[in-house]
Each structure stands twice: as structure tokens, then as C-alpha cells.
C-alpha positions, 0 to 999 in steps of 0.5 A: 710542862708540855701537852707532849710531856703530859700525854708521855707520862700518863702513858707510862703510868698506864704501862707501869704494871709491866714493872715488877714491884714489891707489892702488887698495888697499881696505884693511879693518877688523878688530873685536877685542872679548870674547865678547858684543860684538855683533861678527856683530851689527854684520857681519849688518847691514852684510850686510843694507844693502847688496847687494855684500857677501858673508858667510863663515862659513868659507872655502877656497881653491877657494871663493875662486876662485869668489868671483874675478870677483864680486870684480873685476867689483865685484859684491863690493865687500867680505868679511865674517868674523864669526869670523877664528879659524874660518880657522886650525882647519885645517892650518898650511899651509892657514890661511897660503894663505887668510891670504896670499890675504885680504892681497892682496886688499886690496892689491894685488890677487888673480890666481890660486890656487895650484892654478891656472895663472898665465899665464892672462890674469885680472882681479885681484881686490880687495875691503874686509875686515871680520873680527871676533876675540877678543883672544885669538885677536890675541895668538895671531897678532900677531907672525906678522901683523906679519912678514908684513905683514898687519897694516898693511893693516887697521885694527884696532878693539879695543872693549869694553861699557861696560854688559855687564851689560844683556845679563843685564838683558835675559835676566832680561826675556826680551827682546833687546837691539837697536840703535836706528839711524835712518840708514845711509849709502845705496848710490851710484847706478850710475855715481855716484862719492863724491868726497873732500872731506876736508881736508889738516888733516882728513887730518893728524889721521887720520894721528895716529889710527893712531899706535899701529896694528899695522904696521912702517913707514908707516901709509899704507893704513890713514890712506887707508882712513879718509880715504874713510871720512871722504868717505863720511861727509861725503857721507852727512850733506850729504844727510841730516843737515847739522848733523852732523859727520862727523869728530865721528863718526869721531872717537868709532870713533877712539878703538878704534884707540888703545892702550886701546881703546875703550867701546861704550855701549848706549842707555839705560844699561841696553840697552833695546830697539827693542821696548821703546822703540817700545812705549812711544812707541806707548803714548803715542800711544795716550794722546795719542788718547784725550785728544784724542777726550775733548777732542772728545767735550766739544765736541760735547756743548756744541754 
């Protein structure tokens, strides 16, 4: 799997509830991977694409009581966590309300805080989740997730570097390592619905990716999640790149959701940069130039 690969389906995961589906249920995505993984990387840019996203450092009960009705009005269609951990430094108590809230806002639905009166008339709120941990903090709260049922409401991405020593390269060349990405799914037109394409075959095969995915029971939310992220992927690639297969790309993010996880390899094999490799295109424009002014030069002496 690619940075490019990755960066494409948590995009499409966040477009995923422009997909009609037969619940209402918004799911969400849980990046577990070591330190230096780019995880708040691969948030920062999903923030940056689209304008219905909203990134929390940190967050409270009354906070996400302000955030209620961007969340129902759609405004917000989608969370971002770049720390789940930084939600359970706070009394036991406290960490649970917030756990419980994030659990039923993408299922079935938020109506009120505690601390609020709940036979007033509200909207529920629903919005997609993404959050990003380290192992450690997983194994720390595994069992109690299973209990409570939240587990089997994301799907939960284990990843790794394939090549963590170009971070070390690039701190020796004193640059950044960043990711070369071409397309990313675009924001729907206002009214426009991304219809599900996906085949019952297509659907067969999501459903055995989850096998071995967190959760007692069915793995229904999770195998629904990734069927609108499939449609979101087919309905990006017919407008852009039509000889790229979608389940081919979702295929490749599969391969975290199993067992053992899966590698993320930087460009190159050594993390080259953006920088680096537009300095040197830019190089060999300069050469081709040149050679094509000499070429001119010649001609117009023999003229």
C-alpha cells in the first residue's frame, strides 16, 4: 500500500455518506499504526480537501454539544481525531461519557447530552469517524471496546512503514518527507447523490475483508462502510481515471484490516519528496529548453 492509496480511501470514506444506504449508520475508520506513521498527516489532509470535516485536538461533553446541529444539518459530515488517546487523559468517568457519545454518533444517532434535558424536541446527530492511535493505546482498551460494542462500529486499520528509515534520510538531508498525490475524490455538487454501484460479488468479497475485524457478532456497519466507500471510488475513477480499478485500490487499504496488518511504502524506497522530484522535472525542463534554443540558434545562423 501507498501514502497515495491510503490518503484515497480515507477520502472516499469520508464521502461515503453521500452513498444511499439501508441504515442510516455512518461508521468510521480507526488508523492504528507506531509513532511516525504520518497518521495526523493523513487527517491534516482530509481536513484540508473538503470543507465538512471538522478536526479535534481534544474534546469535552459541552463541546460536542455545540458541534450537535453542524452535525445534523450536514454541515459536519465527518470527525477527525489525530490522537484518540488524548480523550481517556481525563477522569474515568468522563473518558466513558465521550467514548459513548463518539459510539452513537456513528450509529444510531446523538440526541442530547447528559447534562441536557432530553424530552426537548432535537435533530440526532450523525457524522463518519476517523481517529488515529498507537498499538498500545488499542491493547490498553481492547476488551473494554469489544464489551461495549464499540469496536464493531469502525473498522480498524493497522498499518506500519515499510521503509521507516527515509525518515532518518530525509532529517540527514534536512528536508521533508511528503506524499505525491495526483487525485483525490472531489466534493459532490449540492443535491448530488453518489449512487452504489457495487456488485453483490464485490459486496461477497468486502464481507470476507472484515473476517478477523474487532466486534462480536456480524460485521454488518463495518462491510456497509466499505461497500460506500467502493461506490465512492468507482464514481471518482469514471470521471477521472477510467482504467483504474477501484476494488483494486480498496483491495490494497484491505490488507490492514487483516491479522497482521499492513506495510505502507514511501515513493521511491527511499521517501523522496515532492520538492525533490519537482526539482528535478524542473531541472530537466530547464535542459530540454536549452537544447531546443541551441537547436534554434543553429538554424537561423544557416539561414
Amino acid at each position: 500500500m501507498t501514502p497515495a492509496d491510503l490518503l484515497e480511501v480515507l477520502c472516499a470514506a469520508h464521502l461515503s455518506s453521500y452513498v444511499p444506504a439501508p441504515s442510516e449508520d455512518r461508521g468510521g475508520i480507526m488508523l492504528v499504526g507506531p509513532p511516525n506513521t504520518f497518521k495526523s498527516t493523513m487527517l491534516d489532509t482530509v481536513d484540508r480537501q473538503y470543507p465538512d470535516t471538522l478536526q479535534v485536538s481534544d474534546l469535552n461533553a459541552k463541546a460536542l454539544s455545540n458541534y450537535r446541529d453542524a452535525m445534523s444539518g450536514g454541515s459536519v459530515r465527518s470527525l477527525l481525531i489525530p490522537e484518540l488517546a488524548k480523550l481517556y487523559q481525563r477522569k474515568a468517568e468522563t473518558a466513558e461519557n465521550l467514548e459513548g457519545t463518539i459510539q452513537a454518533l456513528v450509529a444510531e444517532g446523538w440526541h442530547s447530552a447528559s447534562f441536557e434535558d432530553s424530552r426537548q424536541n432535537r435533530f440526532r446527530a450523525r457524522c463518519f469517524c476517523i481517529a488515529a492511535m498507537t498499538p498500545k493505546t488499542q491493547q490498553v482498551h481492547y476488551q473494554q471496546w469489544e464489551d461495549s460494542g464499540f469496536s464493531r462500529r469502525f473498522l480498524w486499520s493497522l498499518y506500519r512503514l515499510k521503509n521507516p528509515d527515509a525518515l532518518e534520510r530525509a532529517l540527514l538531508e534536512w528536508r521533508r518527507v511528503e506524499f505525491e498525490v495526483v487525485h483525490l475524490p472531489r466534493q459532490p455538487h449540492p443535491g448530488e447523490i453518489i449512487r452504489n454501484t457495487t456488485t453483490y460479488e464485490e459486496r461477497q468479497l468486502l464481507q470476507r475483508w472484515v473476517k478477523y475485524q474487532p466486534g462480536v457478532g456480524a460485521h454488518t456497519l463495518q462491510v456497509q462502510t466499505l461497500t460506500r466507500m467502493l461506490a465512492v471510488l468507482k464514481w471518482w475513477y469514471a470521471q477521472v481515471s477510467p482504467q483504474r480499478s477501484a476494488i483494486d485500490t480498496l483491495s490494497r487499504f484491505a490488507a490492514s484490516l487483516g491479522r497482521e496488518g499492513a506495510e505502507v511504502e514511501l515513493a521511491g524506497g527511499g521517501g523522496f519528496s515532492v520538492q525533490k522530484r519537482t526539482a528535478e522535472r524542473r531541472k530537466a525542463e530547464k535542459v530540454a529548453v536549452s537544447a531546443a534554443a541551441k537547436l534554434m540558434a543553429k538554424r537561423r545562423k544557416r539561414k
